[in-house]
C-alpha positions as CSV (number, residue, x, y, z in Angstrom):
1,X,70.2,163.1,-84.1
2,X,67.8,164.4,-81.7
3,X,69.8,164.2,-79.0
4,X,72.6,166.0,-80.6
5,X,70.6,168.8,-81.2
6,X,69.0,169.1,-77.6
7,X,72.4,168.9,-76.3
8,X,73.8,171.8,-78.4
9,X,70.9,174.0,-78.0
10,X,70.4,173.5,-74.1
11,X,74.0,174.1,-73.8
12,X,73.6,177.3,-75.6
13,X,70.8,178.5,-73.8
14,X,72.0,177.6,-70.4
15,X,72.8,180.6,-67.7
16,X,75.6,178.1,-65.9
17,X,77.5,175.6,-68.4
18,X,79.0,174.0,-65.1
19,X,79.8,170.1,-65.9
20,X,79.1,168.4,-63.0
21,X,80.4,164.7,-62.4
22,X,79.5,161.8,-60.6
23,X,81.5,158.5,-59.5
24,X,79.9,155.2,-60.7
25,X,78.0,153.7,-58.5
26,X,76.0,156.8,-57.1
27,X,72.6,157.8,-57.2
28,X,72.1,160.7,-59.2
29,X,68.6,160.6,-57.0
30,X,66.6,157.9,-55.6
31,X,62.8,156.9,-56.0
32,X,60.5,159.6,-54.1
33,X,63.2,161.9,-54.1
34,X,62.3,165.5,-54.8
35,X,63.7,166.3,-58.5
36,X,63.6,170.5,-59.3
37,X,65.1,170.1,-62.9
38,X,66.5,168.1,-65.6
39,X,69.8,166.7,-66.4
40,X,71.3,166.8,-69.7
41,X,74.3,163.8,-69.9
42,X,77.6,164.7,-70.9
43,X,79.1,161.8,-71.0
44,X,78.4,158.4,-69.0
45,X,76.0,156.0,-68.4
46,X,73.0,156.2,-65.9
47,X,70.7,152.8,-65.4
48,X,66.8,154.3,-64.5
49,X,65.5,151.9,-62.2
50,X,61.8,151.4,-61.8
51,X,60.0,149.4,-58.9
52,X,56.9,147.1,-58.6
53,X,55.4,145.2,-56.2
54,X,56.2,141.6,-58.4
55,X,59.4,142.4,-59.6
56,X,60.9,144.4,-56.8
57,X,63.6,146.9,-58.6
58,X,64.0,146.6,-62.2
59,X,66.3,148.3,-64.5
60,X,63.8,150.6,-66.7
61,X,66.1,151.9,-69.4
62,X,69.6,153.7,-69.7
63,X,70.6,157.3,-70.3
64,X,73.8,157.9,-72.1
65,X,75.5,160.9,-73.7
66,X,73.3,163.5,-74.8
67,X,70.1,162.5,-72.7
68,X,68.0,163.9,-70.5
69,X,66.8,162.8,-67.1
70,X,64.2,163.7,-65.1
71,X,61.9,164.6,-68.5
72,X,58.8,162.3,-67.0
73,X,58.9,163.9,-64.0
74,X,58.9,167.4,-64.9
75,X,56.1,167.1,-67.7
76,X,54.2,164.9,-65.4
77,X,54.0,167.7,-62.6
78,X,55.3,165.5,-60.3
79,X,56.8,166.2,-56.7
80,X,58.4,163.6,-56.4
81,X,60.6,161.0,-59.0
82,X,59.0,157.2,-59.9
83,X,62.6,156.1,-60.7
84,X,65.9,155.9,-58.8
85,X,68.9,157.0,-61.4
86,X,72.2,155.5,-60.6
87,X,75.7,156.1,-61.8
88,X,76.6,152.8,-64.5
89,X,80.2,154.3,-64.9
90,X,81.8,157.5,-63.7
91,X,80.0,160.5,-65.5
92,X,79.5,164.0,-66.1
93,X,76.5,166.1,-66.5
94,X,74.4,169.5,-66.7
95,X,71.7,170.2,-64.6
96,X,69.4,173.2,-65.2
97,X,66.5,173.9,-62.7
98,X,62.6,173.7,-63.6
99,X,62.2,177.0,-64.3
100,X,65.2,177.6,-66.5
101,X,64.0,174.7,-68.6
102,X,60.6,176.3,-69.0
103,X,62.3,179.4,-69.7
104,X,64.4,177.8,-72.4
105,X,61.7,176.5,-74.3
106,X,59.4,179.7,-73.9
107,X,63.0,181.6,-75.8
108,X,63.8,179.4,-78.6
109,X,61.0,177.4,-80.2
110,X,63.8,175.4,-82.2
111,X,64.6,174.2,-78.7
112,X,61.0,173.3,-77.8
113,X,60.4,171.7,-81.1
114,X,63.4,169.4,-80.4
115,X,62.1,168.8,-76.7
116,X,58.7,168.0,-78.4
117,X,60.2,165.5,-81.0
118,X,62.0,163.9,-78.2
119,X,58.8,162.9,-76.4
120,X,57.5,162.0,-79.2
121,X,60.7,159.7,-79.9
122,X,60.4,158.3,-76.0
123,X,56.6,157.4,-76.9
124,X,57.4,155.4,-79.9
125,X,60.6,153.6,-77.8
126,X,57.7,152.8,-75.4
127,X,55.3,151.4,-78.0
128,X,58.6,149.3,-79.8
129,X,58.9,148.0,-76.4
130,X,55.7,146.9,-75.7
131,X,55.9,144.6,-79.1
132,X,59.3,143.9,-78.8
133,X,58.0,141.9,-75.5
134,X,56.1,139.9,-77.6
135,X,59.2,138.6,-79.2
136,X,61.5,135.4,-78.3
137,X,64.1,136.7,-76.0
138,X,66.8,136.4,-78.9
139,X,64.7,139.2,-80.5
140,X,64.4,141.3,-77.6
141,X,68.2,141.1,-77.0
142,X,68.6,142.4,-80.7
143,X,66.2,145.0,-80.4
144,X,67.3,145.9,-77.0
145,X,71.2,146.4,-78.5
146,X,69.6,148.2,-81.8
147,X,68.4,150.6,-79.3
148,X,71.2,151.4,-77.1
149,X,74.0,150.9,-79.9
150,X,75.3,154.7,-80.9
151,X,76.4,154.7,-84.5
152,X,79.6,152.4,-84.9
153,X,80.8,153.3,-81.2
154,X,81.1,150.7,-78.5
155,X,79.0,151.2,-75.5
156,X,78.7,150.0,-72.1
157,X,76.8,147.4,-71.5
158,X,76.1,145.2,-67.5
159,X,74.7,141.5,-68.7
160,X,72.8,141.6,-65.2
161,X,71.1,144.3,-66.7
162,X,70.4,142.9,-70.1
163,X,68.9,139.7,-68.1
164,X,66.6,142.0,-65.7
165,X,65.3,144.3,-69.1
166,X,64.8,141.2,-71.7
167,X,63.1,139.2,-68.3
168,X,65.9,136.0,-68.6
169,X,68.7,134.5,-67.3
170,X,72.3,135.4,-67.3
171,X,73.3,131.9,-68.4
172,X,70.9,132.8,-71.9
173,X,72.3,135.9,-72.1
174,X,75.6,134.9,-72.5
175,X,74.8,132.1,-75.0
176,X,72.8,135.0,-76.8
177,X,76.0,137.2,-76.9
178,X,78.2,134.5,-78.0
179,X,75.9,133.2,-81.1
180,X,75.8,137.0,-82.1
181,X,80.0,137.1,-81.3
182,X,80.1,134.0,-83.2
183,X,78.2,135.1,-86.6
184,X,80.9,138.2,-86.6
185,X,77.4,140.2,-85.6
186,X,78.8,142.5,-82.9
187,X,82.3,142.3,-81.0
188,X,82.6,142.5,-77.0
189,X,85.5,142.8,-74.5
190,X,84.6,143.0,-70.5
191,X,82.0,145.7,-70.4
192,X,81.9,147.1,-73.4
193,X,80.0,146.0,-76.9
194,X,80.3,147.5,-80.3
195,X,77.6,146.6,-83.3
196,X,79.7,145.3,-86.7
197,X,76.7,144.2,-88.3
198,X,73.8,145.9,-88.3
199,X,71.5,144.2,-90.8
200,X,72.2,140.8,-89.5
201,X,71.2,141.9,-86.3
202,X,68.1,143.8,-87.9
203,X,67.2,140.4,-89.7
204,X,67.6,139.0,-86.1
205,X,65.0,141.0,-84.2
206,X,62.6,140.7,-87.3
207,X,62.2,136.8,-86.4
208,X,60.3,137.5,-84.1
């Protein structure tokens, strides 16, 4: 819901409603790039990738329709971006420079109290996170599709990237995705993954 209403509002209050597109498989920008604005998703999918020393390059989290991008890095005053943002499927996009954005929120405090709400969404998907770690992998992988699922739509989904975020193996993954499959819990064809049952998978990442 959040999301919707950013995206109308920003729209509205944008000087250049340009859509912009990208092919999959591009980076959007890469880590220590500069980034001078934000970039609202049209429609798409863009994997966030983070890096540490351990783990090397690690899928962070995904931004689909109605996101923003480049949020952390413009609140955090930062020169430069932490994350590389790459192209999951061929996608299209606004972009509105720093200033504008601060000038959009300084004009319509409907559209800064929606920016605020959205941080404060992002904080508890961080804090959900943090427990959901805590969880057998099964659990993770439910909370993980609870999270990314968009009402009764299918979305994209990569299984190397649901092994690298739930910290496992491709071979559980799959096993994962067929027991859900199998318990008519959600329905997939090759790349894409749609939620039929929500509560079962509810009751799923409540086992903890």
């Amino acid at each position: 819901m959040v999301n919707k209403q950013i995206s109308k509002l920003m729209i509205d209050l944008m000087s250049d409603k340009k859509v912009l597109s990208i092919k999959k498989g591009e980076y959007l920008y890469k880590r220590d790039d500069s980034v001078d604005g934000i970039y609202l998703v049209e429609d798409g999918l863009f994997n966030i990738n983070n890096t540490c020393d351990n783990l090397g390059s690690f899928l962070y989290c995904q931004a689909k329709d109605g996101d923003l991008i480049g949020i952390h890095t413009h609140f955090g005053g930062e020169k430069t971006s932490r994350y590389s943002v790459l192209a999951a499927a061929d996608s299209t996009y606004y972009f509105v420079s720093n200033n504008e954005f601060d000038d959009m929120i300084l004009k319509s405090k409907e559209f800064g109290k929606t920016i605020l709400q959205l941080t404060c969404k992002r904080i508890d998907d961080v804090q959900t996170r943090l427990v959901s770690m805590q969880k057998c992998v099964k659990s993770r992988l439910a909370d993980l599709i609870l999270h990314e699922m968009n009402s009764d739509k299918e979305f994209i989904y990569n299984i190397n990237d649901l092994a690298r975020m739930n910290g496992t193996t491709l071979s559980y993954v799959r096993r994962v995705l067929k027991f859900f499959s199998n318990q008519n819990i959600i329905t997939k064809r090759k790349g894409y993954l749609k939620v039929i049952n929500k509560e079962d998978l509810i009751l799923v990442s409540e086992e903890g």
